[in-house]
C-alpha positions as CSV (number, residue, x, y, z in Angstrom):
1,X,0.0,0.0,0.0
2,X,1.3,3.3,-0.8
3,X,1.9,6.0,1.6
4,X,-0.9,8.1,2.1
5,X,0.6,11.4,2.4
6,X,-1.6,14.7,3.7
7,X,-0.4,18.5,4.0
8,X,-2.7,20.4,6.5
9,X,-2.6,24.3,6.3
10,X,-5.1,26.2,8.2
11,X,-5.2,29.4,10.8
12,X,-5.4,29.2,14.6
13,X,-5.6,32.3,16.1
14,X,-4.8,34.7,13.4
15,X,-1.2,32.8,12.9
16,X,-0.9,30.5,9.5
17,X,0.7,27.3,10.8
18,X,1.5,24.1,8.7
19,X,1.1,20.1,9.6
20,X,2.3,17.6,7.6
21,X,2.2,14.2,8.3
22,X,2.5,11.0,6.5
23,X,0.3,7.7,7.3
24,X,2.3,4.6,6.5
25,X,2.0,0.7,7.1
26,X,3.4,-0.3,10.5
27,X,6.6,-2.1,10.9
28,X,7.2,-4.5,13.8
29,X,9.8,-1.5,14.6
30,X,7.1,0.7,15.3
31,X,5.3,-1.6,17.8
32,X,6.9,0.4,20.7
33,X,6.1,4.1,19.1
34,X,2.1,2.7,19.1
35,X,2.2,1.5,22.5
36,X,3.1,5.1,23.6
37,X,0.3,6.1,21.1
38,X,-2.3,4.1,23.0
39,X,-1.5,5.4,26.2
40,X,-1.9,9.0,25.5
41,X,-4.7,8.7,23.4
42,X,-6.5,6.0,25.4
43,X,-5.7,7.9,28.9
44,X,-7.3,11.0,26.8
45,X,-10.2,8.8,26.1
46,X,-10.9,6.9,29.4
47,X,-11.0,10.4,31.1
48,X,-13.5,12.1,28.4
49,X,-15.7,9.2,28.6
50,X,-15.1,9.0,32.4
51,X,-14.0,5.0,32.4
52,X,-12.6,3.6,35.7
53,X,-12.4,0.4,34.5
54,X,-8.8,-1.2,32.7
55,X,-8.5,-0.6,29.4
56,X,-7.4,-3.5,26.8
57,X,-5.6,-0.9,24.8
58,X,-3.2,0.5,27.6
59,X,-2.7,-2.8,28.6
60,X,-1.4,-4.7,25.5
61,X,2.8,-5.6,24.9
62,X,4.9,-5.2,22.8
63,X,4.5,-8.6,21.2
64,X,0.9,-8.4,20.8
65,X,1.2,-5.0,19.2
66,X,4.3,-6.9,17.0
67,X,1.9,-10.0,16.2
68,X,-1.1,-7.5,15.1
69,X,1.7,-5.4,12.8
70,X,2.3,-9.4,11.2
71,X,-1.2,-10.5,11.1
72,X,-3.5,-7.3,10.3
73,X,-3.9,-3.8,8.8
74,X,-1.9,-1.3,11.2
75,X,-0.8,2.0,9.9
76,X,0.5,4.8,11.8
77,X,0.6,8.6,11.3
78,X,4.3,10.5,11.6
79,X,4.0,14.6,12.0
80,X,7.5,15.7,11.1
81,X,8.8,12.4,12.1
82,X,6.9,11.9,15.4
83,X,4.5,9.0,16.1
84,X,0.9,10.6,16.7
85,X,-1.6,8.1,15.7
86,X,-2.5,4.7,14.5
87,X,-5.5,2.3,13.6
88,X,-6.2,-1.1,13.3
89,X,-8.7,-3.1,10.6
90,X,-9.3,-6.6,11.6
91,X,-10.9,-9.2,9.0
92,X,-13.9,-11.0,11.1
93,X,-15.0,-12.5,7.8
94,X,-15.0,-11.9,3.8
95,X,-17.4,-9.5,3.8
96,X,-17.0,-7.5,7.5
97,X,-13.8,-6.0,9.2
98,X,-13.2,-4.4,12.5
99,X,-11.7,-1.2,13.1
100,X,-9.5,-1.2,16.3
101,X,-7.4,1.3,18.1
102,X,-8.0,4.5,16.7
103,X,-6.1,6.9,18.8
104,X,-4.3,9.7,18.0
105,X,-2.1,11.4,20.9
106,X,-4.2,15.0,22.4
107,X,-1.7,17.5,21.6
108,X,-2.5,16.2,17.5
109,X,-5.9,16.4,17.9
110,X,-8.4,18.1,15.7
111,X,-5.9,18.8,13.0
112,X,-7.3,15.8,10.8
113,X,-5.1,12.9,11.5
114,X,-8.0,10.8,12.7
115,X,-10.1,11.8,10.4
116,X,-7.2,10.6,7.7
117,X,-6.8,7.2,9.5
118,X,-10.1,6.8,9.0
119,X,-10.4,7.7,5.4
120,X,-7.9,5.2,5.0
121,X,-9.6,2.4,6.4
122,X,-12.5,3.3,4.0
123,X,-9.7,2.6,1.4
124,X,-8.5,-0.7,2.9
125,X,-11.9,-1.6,2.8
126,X,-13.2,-0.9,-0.7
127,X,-9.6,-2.2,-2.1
128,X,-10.5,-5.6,0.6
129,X,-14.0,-5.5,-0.9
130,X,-15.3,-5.6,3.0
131,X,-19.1,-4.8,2.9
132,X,-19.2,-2.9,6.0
133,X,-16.4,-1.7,9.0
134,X,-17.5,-2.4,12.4
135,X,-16.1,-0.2,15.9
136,X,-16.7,-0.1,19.6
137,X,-16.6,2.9,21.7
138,X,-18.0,4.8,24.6
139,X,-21.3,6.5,24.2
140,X,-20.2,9.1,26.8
141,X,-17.8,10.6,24.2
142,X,-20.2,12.8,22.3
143,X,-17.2,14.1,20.2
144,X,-16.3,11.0,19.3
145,X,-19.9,9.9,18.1
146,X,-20.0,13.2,16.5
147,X,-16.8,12.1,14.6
148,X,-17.9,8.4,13.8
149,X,-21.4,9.7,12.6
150,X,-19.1,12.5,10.7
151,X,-17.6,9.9,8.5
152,X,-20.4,7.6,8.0
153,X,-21.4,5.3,10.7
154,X,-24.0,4.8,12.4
155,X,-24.9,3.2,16.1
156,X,-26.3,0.0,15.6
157,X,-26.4,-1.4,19.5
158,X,-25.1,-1.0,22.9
159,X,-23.6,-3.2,25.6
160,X,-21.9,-3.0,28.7
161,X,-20.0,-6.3,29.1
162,X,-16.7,-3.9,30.0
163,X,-18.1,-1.9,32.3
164,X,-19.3,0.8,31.0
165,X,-21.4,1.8,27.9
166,X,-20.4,1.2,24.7
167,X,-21.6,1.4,21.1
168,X,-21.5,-0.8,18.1
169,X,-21.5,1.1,15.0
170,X,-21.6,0.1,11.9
171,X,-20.4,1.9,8.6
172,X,-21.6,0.0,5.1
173,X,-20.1,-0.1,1.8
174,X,-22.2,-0.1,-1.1
């Protein structure tokens, strides 16, 4: 897969400033540079959506994050050379995927990269032919429903077998 490669100019404050950052495959190399990805961006999440319960993301090695690099889709986003998010997509059969941890650290927040990540799983998918992507995550994070709604999913059901509540949803693929 090639590099997906995204230059963000916009104005905060009255100043021009200028992102770039690239979103690449992950290499076993980078397992270490995702771990300290999850850990900002899931501490960032657990305390938005106001989760006292263990998360499975801050709590996974090295090797497992190695073995998903090997086994599934992981890419991770560089801005000037600095690891500041990644995703997951997870087959669960020929026709349906699952999108795992999406998490991009707080300080590179709201300057697209997620939204990027995410466009590239839509790619993964349509090049995979996968019919629809499926995600988990808290229904006490209004933003980030706003943002899954924002690029086309939908809720489909809740649960709360971890604790706390969390939302299927469901994006399709015509």
């Amino acid at each position: 897969m090639q590099l997906y490669n995204k230059l963000l100019t916009f104005s905060k404050a009255g100043d021009l400033m200028n992102y770039s950052f690239i979103i690449r495959k992950a290499v076993k190399e980078d397992a270490a540079d995702i771990r300290g990805i999850m850990l900002h961006a899931f501490d960032s999440y657990k305390a938005a959506a106001k989760i006292t319960s263990p998360l499975d993301a801050m709590e996974e090695s090295i090797d497992r994050i190695e073995s998903d690099i090997m086994d599934k889709d992981v890419f991770i986003a560089l801005m000037d050379g600095a690891p500041v998010g990644t995703v997951r997509v997870t087959p669960v059969d020929s026709e349906t995927a699952l999108l795992t941890r999406l998490g991009v650290v707080p300080r590179s927040q709201n300057i697209g990269i997620g939204k990027s990540l995410v466009n590239l799983v839509d790619k993964v998918a349509l090049e995979k032919k996968y019919k629809k992507i499926h995600l988990y995550t808290s229904t006490k994070n209004s933003s980030l429903i706003r943002f899954y709604y924002g690029r086309g999913f939908y809720i489909d059901s809740t649960d709360k077998s971890r604790g706390y509540i969390r939302a299927l949803l469901i994006k399709e693929y015509a």
